[in-house]
N, C-alpha and C positions, 0 to 999 in steps of 0.2 A: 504494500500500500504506500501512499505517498509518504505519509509522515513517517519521518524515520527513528527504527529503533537506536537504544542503545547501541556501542559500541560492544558492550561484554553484555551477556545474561547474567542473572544474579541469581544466589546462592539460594536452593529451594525453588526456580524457576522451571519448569516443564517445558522442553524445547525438542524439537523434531530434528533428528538425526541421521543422516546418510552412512552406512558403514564402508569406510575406504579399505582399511586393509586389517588385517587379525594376525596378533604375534599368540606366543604362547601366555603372554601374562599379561594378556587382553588385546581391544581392538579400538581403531583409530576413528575416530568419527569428525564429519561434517556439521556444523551446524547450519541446518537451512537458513534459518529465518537472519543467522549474524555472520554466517562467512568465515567462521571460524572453527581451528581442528580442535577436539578435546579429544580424552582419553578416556574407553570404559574399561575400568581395571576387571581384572578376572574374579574379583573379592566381590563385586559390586552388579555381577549381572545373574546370580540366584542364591538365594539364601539355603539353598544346599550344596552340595559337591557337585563340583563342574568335573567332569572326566574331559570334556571335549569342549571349548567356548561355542565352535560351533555347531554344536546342537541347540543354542541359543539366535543366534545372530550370524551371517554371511554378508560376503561380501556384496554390497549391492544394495542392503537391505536399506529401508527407512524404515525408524523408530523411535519411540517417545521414549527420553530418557529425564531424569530430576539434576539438574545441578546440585553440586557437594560442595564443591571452594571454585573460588575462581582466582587467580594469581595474575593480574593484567600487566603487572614488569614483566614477568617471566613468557605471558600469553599462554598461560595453564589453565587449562577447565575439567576438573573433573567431572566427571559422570557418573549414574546409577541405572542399573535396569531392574533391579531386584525392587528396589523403594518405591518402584509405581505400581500403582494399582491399576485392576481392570477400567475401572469407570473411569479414571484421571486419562488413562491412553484412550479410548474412547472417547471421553471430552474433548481432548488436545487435537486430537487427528477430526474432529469434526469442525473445530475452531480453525482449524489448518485451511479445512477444502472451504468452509464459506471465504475465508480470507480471500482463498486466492479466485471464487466466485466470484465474490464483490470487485475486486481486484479487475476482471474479467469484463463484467459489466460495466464499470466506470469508462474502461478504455473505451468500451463498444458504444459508449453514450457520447464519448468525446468527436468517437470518430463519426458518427451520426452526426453530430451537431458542427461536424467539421473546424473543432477549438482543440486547443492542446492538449493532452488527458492531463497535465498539470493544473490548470485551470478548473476541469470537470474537479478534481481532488479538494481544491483550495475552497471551490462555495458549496460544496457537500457534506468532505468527511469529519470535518469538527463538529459542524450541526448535527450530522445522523449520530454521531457515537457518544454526545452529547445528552440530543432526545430521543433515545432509542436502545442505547447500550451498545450500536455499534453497526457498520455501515450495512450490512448482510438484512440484521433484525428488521435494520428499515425499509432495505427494501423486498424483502420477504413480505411484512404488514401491509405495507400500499401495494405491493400487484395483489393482494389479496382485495381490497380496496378501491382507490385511485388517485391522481395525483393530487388532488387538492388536501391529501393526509400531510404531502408534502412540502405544497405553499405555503400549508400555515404555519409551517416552520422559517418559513422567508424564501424558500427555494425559487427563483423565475420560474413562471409559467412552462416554458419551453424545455428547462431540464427540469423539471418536474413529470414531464408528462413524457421526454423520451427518456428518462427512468422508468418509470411502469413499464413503460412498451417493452424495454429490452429486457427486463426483471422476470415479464410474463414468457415472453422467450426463454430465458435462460433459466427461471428457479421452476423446479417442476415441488411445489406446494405439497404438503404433506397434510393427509388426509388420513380417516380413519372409516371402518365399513362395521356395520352393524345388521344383522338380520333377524326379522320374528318370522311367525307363521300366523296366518289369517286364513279363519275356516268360515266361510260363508254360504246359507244354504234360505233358498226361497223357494218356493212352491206353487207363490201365487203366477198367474198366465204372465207370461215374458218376465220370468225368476232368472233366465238368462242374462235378460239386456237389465235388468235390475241389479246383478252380480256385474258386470260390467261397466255401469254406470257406479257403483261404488267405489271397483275399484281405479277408475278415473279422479273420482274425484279425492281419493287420497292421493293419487299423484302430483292433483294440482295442488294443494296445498300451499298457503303461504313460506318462503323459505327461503334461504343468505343465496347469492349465485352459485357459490362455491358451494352449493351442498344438490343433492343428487338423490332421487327415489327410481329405483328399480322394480317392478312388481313382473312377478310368471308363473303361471300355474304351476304345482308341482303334481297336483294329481286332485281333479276336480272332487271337491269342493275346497280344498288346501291350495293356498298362495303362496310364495312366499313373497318377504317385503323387504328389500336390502336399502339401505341409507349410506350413503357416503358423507360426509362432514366433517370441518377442522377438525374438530377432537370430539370424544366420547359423549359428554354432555352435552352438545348443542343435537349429534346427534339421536341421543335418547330422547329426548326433547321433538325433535322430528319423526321419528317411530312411534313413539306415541301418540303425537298430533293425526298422525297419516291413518292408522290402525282405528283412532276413536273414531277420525273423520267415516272411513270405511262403515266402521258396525253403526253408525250413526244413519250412513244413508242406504244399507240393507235392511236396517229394524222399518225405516220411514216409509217404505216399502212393503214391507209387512214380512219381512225375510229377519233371521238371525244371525248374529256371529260372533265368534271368537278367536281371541288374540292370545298368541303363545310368543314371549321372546325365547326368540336360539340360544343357547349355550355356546 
């Protein structure tokens, strides 16, 4: 990203790793983000007996390691691989691919707008990581949204709005799927087009863009009703809306029905 890091990482810092070359009393690493070699001693990459280093780590490899000391006379950086934990390598490595996402898109926004990606950096990235936590988050939220989430941050019109565009391009939004079953049964003359008409009208339902109802028979008089949605609650929230809607306009009908959520 534009603004630049430090010269050294600091001690207890989590920093992503390229492995260059493996002696027998450890192995020499990259540091992506500072351009700098450290060392992952052999003491420090399992907290049990190492027979072999690389049964841990190769050459080639990236990997999330912790800073131990950092020695900037000497340009000494120790490392750890034993001291990280699963969810901190995970966090790290996810923090990594938005960076270089956002990173991604800024350029492609600059080049769109045909201004220097210096420029795109300078009236965006202090704002977004500011009000936002950080350039990706914001723009993750506004293509969820649009650009006026933007403006009223102060952003111009213009790179506000070929933000979203390249954002909705580029970030593929993370969603969540949820299914019930809906058992519906009429009897009275056209119980068909009455089962049909209900379930229509839980499809149409009121509901955010980003969210999605699927409905298909699975074996008459059983439905099922699959919801896509940001997350879990907005979609349960929509299964339920969709499901009451349904049994609401099969009873009106003179028909019944019931709703089972999936496991």
């Amino acid at each position: 990203m534009a603004v630049k890091k430090p010269e050294y990482p600091e001690a207890g810092e989590l920093v992503l790793a390229s492995v260059q070359r493996i002696t027998d009393f450890g192995a020499y690493v990259t540091l992506d983000e500072y351009g700098k070699e450290g060392l992952l001693h052999v003491s420090e990459v399992s907290s049990g007996w190492v027979r072999n280093i690389r049964d841990f780590v190769r050459e080639g490899q990236k990997t999330v390691l912790k800073v131990l000391r950092v020695n900037t006379e000497k340009g000494h950086i120790d490392l750890s691989l034993r001291r990280v934990s699963g969810r901190e390598r995970r966090e790290k490595l996810l923090s990594w691919k938005h960076e270089r996402k956002a990173d991604s898109i800024l350029r492609s926004v600059a080049e769109k707008l045909k201004v220097p990606p210096e420029e795109v950096y300078e009236k965006t990235q202090t704002i977004l990581e500011e009000k936002f936590g950080g350039v990706y988050e914001a723009l993750e939220k506004a293509a969820r949204e649009d650009s006026g989430l933007l403006e009223k941050e102060g952003l111009p019109q213009d790179l506000a709005t070929a933000l979203v565009e390249v954002a909705r391009e580029k970030i593929k939004l993370p969603t969540v799927t949820i299914k019930g079953i809906l058992e519906l049964h009429c009897l009275k003359p056209k119980g068909v087009n009455h089962i049909r008409d209900a379930l229509l009208s839980a499809q149409n339902i009121e509901m955010s863009e980003a969210a999605k109802i699927h409905v298909y028979v699975i074996a008459a008089p059983k439905y099922a009703m699959e919801v896509e949605a940001e997350d879990y609650k907005e979609a349960e929230k929509i299964l339920q809306r969709a499901s009451e809607t349904a049994i609401d306009s099969i009873s009106k009908a003179g028909g019944t029905g019931v709703f089972q959520r999936a496991k």
